[in-house]
mmCIF file of the N, C-alpha and C atoms, coordinates in Angstrom:
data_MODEL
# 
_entry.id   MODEL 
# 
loop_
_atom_site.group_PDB 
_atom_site.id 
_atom_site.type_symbol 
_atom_site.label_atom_id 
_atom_site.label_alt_id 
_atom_site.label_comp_id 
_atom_site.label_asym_id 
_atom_site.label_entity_id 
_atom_site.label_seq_id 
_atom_site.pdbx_PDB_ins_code 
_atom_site.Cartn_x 
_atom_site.Cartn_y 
_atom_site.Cartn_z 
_atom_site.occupancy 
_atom_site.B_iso_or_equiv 
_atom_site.pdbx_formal_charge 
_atom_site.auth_seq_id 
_atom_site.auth_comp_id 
_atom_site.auth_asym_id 
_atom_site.auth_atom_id 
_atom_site.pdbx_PDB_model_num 
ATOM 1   N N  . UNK A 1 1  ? 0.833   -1.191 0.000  1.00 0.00 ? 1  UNK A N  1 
ATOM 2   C CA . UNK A 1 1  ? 0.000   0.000  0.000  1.00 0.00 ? 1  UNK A CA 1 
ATOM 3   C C  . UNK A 1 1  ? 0.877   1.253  0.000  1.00 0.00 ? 1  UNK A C  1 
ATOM 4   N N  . UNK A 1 2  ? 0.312   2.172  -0.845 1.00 0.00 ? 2  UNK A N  1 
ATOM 5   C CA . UNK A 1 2  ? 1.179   3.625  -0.656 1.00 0.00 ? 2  UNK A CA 1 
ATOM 6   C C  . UNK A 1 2  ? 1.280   4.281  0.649  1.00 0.00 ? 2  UNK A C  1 
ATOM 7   N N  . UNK A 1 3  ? 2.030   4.745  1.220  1.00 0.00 ? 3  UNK A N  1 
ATOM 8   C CA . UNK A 1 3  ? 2.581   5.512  2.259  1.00 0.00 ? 3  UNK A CA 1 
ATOM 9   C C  . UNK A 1 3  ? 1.963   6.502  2.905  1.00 0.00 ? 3  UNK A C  1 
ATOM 10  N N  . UNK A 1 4  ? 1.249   7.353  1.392  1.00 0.00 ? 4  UNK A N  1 
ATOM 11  C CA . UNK A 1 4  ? 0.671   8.276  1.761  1.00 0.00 ? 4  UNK A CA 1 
ATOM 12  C C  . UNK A 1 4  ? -0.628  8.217  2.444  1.00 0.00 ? 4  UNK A C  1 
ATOM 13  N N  . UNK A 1 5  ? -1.495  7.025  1.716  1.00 0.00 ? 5  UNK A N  1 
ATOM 14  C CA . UNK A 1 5  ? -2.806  7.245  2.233  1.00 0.00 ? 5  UNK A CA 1 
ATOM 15  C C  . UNK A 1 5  ? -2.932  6.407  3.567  1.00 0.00 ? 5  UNK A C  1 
ATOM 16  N N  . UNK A 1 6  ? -1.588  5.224  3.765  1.00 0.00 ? 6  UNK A N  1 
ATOM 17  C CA . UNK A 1 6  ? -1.392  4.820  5.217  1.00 0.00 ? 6  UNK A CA 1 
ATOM 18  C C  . UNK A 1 6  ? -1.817  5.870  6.432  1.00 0.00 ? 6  UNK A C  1 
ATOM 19  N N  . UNK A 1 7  ? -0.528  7.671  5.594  1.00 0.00 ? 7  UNK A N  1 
ATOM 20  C CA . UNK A 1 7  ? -0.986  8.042  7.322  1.00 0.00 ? 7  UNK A CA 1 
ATOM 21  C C  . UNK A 1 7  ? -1.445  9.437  7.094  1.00 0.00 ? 7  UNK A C  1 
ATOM 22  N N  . UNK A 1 8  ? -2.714  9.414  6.197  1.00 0.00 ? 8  UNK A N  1 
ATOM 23  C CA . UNK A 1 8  ? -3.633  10.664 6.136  1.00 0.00 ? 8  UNK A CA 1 
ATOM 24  C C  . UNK A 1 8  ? -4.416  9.865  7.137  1.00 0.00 ? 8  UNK A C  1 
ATOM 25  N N  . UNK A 1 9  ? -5.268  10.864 7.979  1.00 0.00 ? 9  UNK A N  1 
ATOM 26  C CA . UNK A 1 9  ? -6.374  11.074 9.137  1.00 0.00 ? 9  UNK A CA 1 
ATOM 27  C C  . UNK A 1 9  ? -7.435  10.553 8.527  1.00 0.00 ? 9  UNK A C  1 
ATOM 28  N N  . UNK A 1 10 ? -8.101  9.424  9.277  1.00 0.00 ? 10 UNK A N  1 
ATOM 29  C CA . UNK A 1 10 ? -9.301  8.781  8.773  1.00 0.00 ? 10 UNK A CA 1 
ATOM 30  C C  . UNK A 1 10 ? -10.553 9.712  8.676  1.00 0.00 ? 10 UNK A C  1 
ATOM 31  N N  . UNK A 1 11 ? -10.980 10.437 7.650  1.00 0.00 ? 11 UNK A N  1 
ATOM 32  C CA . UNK A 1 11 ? -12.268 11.042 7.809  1.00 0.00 ? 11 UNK A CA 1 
ATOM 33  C C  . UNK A 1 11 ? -13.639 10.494 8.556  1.00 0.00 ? 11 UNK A C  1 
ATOM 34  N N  . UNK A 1 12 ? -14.080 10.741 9.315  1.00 0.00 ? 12 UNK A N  1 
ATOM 35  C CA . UNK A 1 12 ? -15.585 10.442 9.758  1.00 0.00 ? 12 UNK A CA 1 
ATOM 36  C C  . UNK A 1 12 ? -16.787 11.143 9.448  1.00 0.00 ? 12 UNK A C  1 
ATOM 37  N N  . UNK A 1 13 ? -17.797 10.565 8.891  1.00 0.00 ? 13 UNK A N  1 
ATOM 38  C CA . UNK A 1 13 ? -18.738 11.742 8.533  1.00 0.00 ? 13 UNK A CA 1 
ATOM 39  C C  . UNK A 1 13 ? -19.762 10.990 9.598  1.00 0.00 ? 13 UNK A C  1 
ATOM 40  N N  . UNK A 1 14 ? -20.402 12.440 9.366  1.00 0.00 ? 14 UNK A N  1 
ATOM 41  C CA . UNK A 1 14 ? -21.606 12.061 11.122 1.00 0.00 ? 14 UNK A CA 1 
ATOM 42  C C  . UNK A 1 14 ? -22.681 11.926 10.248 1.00 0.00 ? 14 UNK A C  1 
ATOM 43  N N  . UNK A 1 15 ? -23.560 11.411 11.239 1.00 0.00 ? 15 UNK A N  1 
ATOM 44  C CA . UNK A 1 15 ? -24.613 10.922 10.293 1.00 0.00 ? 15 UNK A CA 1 
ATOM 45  C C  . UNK A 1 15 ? -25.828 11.865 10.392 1.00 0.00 ? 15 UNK A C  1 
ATOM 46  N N  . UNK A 1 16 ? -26.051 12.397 9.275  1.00 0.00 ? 16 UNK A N  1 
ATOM 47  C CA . UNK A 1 16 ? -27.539 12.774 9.172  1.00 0.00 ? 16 UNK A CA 1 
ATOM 48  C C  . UNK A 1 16 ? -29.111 12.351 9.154  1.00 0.00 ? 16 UNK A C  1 
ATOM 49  N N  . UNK A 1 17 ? -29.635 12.181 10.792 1.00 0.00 ? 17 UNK A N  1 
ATOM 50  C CA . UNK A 1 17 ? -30.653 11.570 11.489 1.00 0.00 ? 17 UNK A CA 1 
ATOM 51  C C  . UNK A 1 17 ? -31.902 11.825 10.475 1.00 0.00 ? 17 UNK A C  1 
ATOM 52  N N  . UNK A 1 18 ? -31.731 12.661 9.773  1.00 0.00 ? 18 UNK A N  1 
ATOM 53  C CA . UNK A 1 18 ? -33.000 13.429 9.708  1.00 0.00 ? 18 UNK A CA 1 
ATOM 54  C C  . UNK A 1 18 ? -33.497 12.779 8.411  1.00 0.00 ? 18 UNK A C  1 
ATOM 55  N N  . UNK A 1 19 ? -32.235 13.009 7.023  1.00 0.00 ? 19 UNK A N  1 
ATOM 56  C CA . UNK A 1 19 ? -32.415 12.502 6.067  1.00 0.00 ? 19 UNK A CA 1 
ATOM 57  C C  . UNK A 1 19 ? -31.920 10.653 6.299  1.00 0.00 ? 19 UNK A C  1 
ATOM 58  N N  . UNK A 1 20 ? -31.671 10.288 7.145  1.00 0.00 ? 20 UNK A N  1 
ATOM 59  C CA . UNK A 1 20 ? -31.942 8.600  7.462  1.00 0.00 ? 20 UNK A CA 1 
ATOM 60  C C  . UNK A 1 20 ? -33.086 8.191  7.806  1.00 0.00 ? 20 UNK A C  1 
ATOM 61  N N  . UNK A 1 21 ? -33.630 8.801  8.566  1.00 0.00 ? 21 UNK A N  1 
ATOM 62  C CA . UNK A 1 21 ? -34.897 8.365  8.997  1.00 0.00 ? 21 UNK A CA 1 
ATOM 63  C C  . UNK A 1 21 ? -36.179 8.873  7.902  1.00 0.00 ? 21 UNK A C  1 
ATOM 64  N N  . UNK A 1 22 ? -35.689 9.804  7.585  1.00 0.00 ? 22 UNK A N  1 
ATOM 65  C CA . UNK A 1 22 ? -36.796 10.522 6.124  1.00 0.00 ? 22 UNK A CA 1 
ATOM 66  C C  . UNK A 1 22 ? -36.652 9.224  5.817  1.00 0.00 ? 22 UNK A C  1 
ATOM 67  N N  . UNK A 1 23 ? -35.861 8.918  5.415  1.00 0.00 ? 23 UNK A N  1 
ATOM 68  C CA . UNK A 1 23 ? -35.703 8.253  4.007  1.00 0.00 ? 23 UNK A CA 1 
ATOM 69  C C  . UNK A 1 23 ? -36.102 6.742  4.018  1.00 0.00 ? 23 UNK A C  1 
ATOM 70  N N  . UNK A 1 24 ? -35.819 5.928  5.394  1.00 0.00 ? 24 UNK A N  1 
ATOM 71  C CA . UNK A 1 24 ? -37.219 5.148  6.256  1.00 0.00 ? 24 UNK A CA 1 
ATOM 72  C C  . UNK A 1 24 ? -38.432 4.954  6.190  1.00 0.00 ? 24 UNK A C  1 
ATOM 73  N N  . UNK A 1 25 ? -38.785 5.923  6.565  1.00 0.00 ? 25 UNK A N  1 
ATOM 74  C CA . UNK A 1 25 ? -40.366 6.245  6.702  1.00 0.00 ? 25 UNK A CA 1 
ATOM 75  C C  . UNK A 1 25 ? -40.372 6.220  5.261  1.00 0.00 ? 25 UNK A C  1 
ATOM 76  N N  . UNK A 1 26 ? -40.521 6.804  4.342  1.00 0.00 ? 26 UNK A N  1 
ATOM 77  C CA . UNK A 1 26 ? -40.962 7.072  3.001  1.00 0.00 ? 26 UNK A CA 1 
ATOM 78  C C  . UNK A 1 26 ? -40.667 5.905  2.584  1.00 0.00 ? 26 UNK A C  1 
ATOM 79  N N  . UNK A 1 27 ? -39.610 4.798  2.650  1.00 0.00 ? 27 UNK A N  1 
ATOM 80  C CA . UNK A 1 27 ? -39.898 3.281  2.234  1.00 0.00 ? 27 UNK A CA 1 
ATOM 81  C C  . UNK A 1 27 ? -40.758 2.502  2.651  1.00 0.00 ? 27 UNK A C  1 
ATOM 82  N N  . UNK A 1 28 ? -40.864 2.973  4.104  1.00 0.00 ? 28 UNK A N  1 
ATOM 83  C CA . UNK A 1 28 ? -41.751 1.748  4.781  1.00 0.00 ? 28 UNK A CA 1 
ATOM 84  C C  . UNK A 1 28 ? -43.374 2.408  4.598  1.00 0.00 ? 28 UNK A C  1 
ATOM 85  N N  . UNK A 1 29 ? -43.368 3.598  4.198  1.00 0.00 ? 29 UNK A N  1 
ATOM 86  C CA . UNK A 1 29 ? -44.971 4.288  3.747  1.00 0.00 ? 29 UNK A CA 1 
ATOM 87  C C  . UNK A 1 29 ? -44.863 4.039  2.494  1.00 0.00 ? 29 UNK A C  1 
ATOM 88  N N  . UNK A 1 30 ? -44.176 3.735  1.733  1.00 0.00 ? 30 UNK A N  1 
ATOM 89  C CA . UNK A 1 30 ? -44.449 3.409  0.208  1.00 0.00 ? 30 UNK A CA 1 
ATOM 90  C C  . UNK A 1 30 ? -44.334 1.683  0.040  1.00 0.00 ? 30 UNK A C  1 
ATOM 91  N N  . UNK A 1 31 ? -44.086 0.757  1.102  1.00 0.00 ? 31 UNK A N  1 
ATOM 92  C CA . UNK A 1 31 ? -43.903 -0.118 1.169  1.00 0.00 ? 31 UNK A CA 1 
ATOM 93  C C  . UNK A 1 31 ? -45.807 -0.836 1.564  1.00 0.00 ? 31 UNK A C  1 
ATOM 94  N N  . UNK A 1 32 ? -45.899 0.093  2.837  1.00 0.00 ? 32 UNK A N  1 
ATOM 95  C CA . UNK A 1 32 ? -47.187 -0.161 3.015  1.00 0.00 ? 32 UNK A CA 1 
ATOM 96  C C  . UNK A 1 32 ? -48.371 0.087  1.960  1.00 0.00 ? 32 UNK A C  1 
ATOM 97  N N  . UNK A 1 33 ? -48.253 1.067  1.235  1.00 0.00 ? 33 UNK A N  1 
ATOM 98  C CA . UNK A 1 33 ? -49.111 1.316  0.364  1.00 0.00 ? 33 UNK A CA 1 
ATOM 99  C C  . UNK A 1 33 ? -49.252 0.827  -0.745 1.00 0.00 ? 33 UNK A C  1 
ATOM 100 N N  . UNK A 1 34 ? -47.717 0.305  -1.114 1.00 0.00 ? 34 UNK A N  1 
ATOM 101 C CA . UNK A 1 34 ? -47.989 -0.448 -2.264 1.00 0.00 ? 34 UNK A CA 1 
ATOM 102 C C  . UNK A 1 34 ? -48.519 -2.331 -1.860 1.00 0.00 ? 34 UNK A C  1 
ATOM 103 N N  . UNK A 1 35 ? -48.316 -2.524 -1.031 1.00 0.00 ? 35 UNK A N  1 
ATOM 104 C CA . UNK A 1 35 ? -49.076 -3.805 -0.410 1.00 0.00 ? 35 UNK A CA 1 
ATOM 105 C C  . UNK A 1 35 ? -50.475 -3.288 0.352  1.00 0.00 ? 35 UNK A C  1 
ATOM 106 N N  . UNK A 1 36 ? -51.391 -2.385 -0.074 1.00 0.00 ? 36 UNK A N  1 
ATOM 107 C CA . UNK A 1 36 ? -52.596 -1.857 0.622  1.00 0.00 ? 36 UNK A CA 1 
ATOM 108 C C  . UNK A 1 36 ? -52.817 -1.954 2.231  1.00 0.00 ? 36 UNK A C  1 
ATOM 109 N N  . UNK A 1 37 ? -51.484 -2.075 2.923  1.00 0.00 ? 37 UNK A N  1 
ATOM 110 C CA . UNK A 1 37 ? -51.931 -2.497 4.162  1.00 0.00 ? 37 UNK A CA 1 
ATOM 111 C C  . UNK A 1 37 ? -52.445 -1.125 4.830  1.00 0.00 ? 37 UNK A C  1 
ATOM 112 N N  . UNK A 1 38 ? -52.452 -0.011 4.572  1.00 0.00 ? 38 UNK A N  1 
ATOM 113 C CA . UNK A 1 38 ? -52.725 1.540  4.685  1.00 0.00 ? 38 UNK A CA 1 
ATOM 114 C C  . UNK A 1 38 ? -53.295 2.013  3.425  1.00 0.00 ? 38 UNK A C  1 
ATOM 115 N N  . UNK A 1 39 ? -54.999 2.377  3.454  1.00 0.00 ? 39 UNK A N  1 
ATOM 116 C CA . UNK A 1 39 ? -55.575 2.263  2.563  1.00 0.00 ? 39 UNK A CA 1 
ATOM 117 C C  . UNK A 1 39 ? -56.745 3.986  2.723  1.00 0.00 ? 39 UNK A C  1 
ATOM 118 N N  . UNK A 1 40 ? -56.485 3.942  3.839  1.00 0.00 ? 40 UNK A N  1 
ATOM 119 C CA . UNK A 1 40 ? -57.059 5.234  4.125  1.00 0.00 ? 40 UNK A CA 1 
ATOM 120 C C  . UNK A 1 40 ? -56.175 6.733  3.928  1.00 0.00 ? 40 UNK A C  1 
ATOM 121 N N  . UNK A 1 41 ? -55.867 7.153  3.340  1.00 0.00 ? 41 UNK A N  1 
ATOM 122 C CA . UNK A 1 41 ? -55.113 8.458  3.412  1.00 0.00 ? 41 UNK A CA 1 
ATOM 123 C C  . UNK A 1 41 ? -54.855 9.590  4.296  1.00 0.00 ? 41 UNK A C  1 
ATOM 124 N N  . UNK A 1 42 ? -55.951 9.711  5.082  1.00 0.00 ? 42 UNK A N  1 
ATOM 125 C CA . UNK A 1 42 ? -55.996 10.033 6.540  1.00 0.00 ? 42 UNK A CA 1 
ATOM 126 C C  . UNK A 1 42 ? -55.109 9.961  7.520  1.00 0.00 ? 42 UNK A C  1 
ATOM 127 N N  . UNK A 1 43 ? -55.023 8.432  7.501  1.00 0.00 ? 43 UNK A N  1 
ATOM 128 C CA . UNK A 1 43 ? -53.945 7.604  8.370  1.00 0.00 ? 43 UNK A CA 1 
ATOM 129 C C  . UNK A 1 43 ? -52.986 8.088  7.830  1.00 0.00 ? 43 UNK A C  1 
ATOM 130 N N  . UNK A 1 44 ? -52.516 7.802  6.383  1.00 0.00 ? 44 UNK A N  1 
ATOM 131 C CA . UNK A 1 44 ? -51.321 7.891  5.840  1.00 0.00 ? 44 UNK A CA 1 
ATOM 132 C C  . UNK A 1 44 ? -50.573 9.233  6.021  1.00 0.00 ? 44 UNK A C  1 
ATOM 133 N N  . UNK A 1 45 ? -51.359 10.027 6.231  1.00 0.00 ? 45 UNK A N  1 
ATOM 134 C CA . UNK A 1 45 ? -50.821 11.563 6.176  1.00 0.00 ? 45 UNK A CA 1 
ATOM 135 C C  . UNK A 1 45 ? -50.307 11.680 7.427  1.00 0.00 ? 45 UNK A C  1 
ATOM 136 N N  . UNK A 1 46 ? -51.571 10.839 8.266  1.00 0.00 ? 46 UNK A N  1 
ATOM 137 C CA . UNK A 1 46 ? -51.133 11.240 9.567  1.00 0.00 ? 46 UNK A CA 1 
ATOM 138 C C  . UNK A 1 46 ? -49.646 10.942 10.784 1.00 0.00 ? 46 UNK A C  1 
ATOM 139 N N  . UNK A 1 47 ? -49.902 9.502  9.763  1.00 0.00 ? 47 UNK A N  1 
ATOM 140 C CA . UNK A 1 47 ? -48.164 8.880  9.986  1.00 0.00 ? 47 UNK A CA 1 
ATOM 141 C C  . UNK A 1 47 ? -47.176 9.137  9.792  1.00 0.00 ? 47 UNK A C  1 
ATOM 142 N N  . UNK A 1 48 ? -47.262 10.104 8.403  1.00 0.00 ? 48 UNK A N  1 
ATOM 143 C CA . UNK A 1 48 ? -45.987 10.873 7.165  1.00 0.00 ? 48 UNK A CA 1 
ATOM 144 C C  . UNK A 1 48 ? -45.705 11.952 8.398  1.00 0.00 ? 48 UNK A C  1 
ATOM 145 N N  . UNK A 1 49 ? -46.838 12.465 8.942  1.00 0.00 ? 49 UNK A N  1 
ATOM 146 C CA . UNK A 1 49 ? -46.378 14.091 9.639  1.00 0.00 ? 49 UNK A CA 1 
ATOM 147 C C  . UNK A 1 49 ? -45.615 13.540 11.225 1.00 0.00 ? 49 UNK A C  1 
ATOM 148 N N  . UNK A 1 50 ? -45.908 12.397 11.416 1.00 0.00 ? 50 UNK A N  1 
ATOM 149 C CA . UNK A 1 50 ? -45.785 11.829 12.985 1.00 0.00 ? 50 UNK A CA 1 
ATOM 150 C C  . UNK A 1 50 ? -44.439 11.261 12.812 1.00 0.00 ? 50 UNK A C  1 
ATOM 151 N N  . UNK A 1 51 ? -44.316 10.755 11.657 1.00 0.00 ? 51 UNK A N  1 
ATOM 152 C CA . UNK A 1 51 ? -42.873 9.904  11.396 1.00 0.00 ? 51 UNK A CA 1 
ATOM 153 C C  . UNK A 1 51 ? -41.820 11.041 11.359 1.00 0.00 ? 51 UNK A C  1 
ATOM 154 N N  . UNK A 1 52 ? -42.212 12.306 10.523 1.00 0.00 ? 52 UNK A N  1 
ATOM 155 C CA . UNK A 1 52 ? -41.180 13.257 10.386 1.00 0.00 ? 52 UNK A CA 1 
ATOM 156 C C  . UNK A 1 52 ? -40.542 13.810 11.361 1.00 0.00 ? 52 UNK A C  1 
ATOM 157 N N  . UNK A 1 53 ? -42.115 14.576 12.207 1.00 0.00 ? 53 UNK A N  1 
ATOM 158 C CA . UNK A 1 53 ? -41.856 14.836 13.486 1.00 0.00 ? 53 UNK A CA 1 
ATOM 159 C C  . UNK A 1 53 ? -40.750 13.702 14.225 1.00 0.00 ? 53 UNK A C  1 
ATOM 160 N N  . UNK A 1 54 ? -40.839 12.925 14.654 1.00 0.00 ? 54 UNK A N  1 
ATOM 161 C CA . UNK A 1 54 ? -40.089 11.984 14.968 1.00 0.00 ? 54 UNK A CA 1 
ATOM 162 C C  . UNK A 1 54 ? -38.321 12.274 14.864 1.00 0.00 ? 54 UNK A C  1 
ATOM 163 N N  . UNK A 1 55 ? -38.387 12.218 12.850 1.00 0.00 ? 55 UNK A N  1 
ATOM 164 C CA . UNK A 1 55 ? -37.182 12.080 12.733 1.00 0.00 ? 55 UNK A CA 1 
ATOM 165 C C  . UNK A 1 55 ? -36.525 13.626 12.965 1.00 0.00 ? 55 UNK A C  1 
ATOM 166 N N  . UNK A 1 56 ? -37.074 14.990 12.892 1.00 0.00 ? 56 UNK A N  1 
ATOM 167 C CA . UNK A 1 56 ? -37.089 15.994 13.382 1.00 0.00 ? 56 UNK A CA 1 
ATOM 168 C C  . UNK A 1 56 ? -36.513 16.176 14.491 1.00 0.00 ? 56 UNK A C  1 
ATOM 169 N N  . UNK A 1 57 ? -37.363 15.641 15.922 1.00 0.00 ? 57 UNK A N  1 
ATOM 170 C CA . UNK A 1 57 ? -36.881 15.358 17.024 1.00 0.00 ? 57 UNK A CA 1 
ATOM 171 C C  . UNK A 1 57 ? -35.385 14.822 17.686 1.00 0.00 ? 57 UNK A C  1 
ATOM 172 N N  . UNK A 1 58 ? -35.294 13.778 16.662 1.00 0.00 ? 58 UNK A N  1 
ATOM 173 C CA . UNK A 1 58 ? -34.035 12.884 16.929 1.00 0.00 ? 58 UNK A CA 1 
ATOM 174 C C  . UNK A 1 58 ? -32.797 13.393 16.221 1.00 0.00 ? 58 UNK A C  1 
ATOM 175 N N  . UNK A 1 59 ? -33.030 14.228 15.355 1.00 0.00 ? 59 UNK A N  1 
ATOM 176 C CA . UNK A 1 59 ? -31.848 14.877 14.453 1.00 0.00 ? 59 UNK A CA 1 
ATOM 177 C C  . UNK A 1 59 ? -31.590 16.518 15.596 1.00 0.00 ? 59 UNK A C  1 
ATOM 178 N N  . UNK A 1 60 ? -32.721 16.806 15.910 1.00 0.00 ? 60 UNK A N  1 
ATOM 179 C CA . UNK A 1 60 ? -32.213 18.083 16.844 1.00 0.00 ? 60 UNK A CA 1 
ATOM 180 C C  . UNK A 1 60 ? -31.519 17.541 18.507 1.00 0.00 ? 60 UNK A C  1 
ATOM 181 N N  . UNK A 1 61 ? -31.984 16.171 18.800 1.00 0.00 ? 61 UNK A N  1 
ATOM 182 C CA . UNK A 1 61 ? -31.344 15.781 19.683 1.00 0.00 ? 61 UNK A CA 1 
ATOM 183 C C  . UNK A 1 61 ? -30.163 15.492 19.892 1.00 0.00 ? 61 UNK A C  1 
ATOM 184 N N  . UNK A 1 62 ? -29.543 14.491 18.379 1.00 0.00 ? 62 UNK A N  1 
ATOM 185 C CA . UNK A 1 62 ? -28.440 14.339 17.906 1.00 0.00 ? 62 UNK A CA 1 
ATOM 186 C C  . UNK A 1 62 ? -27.618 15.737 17.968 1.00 0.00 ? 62 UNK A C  1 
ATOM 187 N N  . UNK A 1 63 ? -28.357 16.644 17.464 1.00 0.00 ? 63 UNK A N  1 
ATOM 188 C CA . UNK A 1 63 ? -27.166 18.219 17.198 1.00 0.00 ? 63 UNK A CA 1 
ATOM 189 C C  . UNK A 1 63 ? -27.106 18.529 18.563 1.00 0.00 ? 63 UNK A C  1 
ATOM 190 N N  . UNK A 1 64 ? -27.963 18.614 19.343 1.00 0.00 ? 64 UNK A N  1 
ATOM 191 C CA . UNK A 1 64 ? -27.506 18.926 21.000 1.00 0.00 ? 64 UNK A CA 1 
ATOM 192 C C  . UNK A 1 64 ? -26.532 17.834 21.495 1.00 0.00 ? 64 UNK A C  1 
ATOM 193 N N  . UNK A 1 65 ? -26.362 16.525 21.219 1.00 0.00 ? 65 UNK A N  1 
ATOM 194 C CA . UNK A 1 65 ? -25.401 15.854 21.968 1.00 0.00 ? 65 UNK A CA 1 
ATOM 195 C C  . UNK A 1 65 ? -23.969 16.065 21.380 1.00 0.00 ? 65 UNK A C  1 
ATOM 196 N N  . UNK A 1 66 ? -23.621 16.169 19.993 1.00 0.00 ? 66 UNK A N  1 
ATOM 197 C CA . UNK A 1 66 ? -23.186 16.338 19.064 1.00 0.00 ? 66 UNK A CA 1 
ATOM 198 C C  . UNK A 1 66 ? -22.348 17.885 19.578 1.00 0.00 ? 66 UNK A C  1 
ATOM 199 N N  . UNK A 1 67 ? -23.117 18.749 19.861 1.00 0.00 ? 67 UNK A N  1 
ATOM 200 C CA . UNK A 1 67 ? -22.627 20.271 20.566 1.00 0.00 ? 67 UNK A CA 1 
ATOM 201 C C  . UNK A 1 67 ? -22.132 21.192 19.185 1.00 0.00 ? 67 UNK A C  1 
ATOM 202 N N  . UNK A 1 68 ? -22.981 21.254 17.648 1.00 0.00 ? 68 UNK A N  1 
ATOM 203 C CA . UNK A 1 68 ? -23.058 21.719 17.224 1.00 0.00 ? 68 UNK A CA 1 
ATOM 204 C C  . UNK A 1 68 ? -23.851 22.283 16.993 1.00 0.00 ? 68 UNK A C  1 
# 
């Protein structure tokens, strides 16, 4: 192995809660819907806004532990 990239500093990228968990929910709500198990739209909306909230929550929690 080359030398150089032996002893460059391992980058870490932090993870973005918000667009992980978006991106969750919108499989597992497009997952449900395309198998009709959520058939009412009502519900569906109501889950989309509850799930976000959610991932909302946990991404501003993350930035407070985080101390950015």
């Amino acid at each position: 192995m080359r030398r150089d990239l032996e002893e460059r500093p391992r980058r870490l990228h932090r993870t973005d809660w918000m667009a992980l968990l978006s991106g969750v929910l919108f499989i597992v709500l497009g997952i449900l819907t395309v198998t009709r198990a959520i058939t009412d739209p009502l519900v569906l909306i109501g889950v989309l806004v509850l799930g976000l909230a959610f991932a909302g929550l946990v991404a501003i929690i993350a930035r407070v532990f985080r101390g950015k």
